[in-house]
Wavefront OBJ file of the C-alpha trace (Angstrom):
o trace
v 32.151 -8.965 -0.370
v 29.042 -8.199 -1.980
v 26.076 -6.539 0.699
v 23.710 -9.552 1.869
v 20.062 -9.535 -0.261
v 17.661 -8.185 2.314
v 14.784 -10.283 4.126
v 11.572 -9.658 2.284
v 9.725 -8.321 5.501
v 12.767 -5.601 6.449
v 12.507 -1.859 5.574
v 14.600 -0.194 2.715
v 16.273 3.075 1.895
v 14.747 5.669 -0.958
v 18.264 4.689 -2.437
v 17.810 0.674 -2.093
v 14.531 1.132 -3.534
v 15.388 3.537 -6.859
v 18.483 1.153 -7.647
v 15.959 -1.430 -7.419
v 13.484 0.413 -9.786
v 15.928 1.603 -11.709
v 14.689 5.214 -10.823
v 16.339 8.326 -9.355
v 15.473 9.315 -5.680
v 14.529 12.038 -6.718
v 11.448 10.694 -8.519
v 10.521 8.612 -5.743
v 9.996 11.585 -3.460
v 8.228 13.125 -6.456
v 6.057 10.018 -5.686
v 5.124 10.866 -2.496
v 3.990 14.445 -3.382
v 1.652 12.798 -5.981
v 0.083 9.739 -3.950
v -0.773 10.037 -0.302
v -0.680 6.149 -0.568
v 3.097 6.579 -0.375
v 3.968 7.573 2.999
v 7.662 5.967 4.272
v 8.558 6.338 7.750
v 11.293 8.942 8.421
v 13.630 9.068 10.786
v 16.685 11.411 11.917
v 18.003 13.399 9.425
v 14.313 12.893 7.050
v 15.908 9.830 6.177
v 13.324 7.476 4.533
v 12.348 3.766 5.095
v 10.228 2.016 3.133
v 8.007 -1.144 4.580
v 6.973 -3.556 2.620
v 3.360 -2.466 1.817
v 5.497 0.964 0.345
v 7.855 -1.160 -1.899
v 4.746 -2.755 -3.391
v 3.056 0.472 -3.955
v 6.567 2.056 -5.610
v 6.579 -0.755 -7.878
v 3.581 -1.095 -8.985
v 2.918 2.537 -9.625
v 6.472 2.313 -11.471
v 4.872 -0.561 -13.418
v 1.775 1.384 -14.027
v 3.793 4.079 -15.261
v 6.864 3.133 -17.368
v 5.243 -0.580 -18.533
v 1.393 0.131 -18.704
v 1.822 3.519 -19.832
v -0.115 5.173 -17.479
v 0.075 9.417 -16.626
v 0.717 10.021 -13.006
v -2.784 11.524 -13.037
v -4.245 7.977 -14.477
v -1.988 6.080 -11.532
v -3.768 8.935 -9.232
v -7.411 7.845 -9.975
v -6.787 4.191 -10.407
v -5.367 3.728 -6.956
v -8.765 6.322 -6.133
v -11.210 3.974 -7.562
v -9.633 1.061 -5.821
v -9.743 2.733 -2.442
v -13.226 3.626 -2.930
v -14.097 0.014 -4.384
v -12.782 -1.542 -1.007
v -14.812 -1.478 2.613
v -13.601 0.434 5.267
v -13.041 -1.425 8.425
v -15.926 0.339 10.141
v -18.483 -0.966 7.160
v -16.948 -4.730 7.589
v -17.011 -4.535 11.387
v -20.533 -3.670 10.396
v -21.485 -6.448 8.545
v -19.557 -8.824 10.827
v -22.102 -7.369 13.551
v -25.371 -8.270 11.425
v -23.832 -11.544 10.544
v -22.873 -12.615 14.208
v -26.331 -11.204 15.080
v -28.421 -13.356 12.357
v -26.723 -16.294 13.596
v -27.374 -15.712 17.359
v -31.009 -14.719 16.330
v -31.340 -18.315 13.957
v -29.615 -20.345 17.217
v -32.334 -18.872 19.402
v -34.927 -19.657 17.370
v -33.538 -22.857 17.104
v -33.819 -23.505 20.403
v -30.450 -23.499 20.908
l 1 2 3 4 5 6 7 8 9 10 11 12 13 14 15 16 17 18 19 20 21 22 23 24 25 26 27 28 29 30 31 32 33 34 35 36 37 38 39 40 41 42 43 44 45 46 47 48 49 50 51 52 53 54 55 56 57 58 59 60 61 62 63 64 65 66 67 68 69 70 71 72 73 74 75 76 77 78 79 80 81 82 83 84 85 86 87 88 89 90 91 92 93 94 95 96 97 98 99 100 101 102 103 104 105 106 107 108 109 110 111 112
């Protein structure tokens, strides 16, 4: 009997993932040498397990690399440039603060 397809949400192996891929393990843990994005969890035995948030990032960079025809350096600063591009939860906790403030300072005046 073939093995059951796996939920979308549940973890898989470096050797689910590079059948999947079509890639050897061995370039996968290349992978994580190159982009500190990658980061499975490990368990007994440095057995990897991939969440879902790490099989995104695996395919994509594969996509990046063998469809787009990107250099692991270019995959290296694109995924840098988006990092930097997006607010860091301290900046948008931030700005959540100034907004809940305005709008407590525009209900006083208000007269509410």
């Amino acid at each position: 009997m073939p093995p059951a397809e796996k939920a979308a949400g549940a973890l898989r192996t470096i050797g689910e993932l590079a059948q999947e891929i079509g890639r050897p393990q061995h370039i996968l843990r290349y992978w994580e040498t190159r982009f500190p994005q990658l980061r499975p969890l490990t368990r007994a035995g440095n057995r990897r397990y991939y969440r879902p948030e790490d099989v995104a990032l695996v395919r994509r960079i594969h996509h990046l690399l063998a469809d787009e025809g990107y250099t692991i350096r270019g995959v290296q600063k694109l995924l840098a440039e988006e990092k930097a591009r997006r607010p860091s939860p301290k900046s948008s906790a931030e700005s959540f603060r100034a907004i809940r403030d305005a709008l407590v300072k525009a209900l006083e005046e208000d007269g509410g």
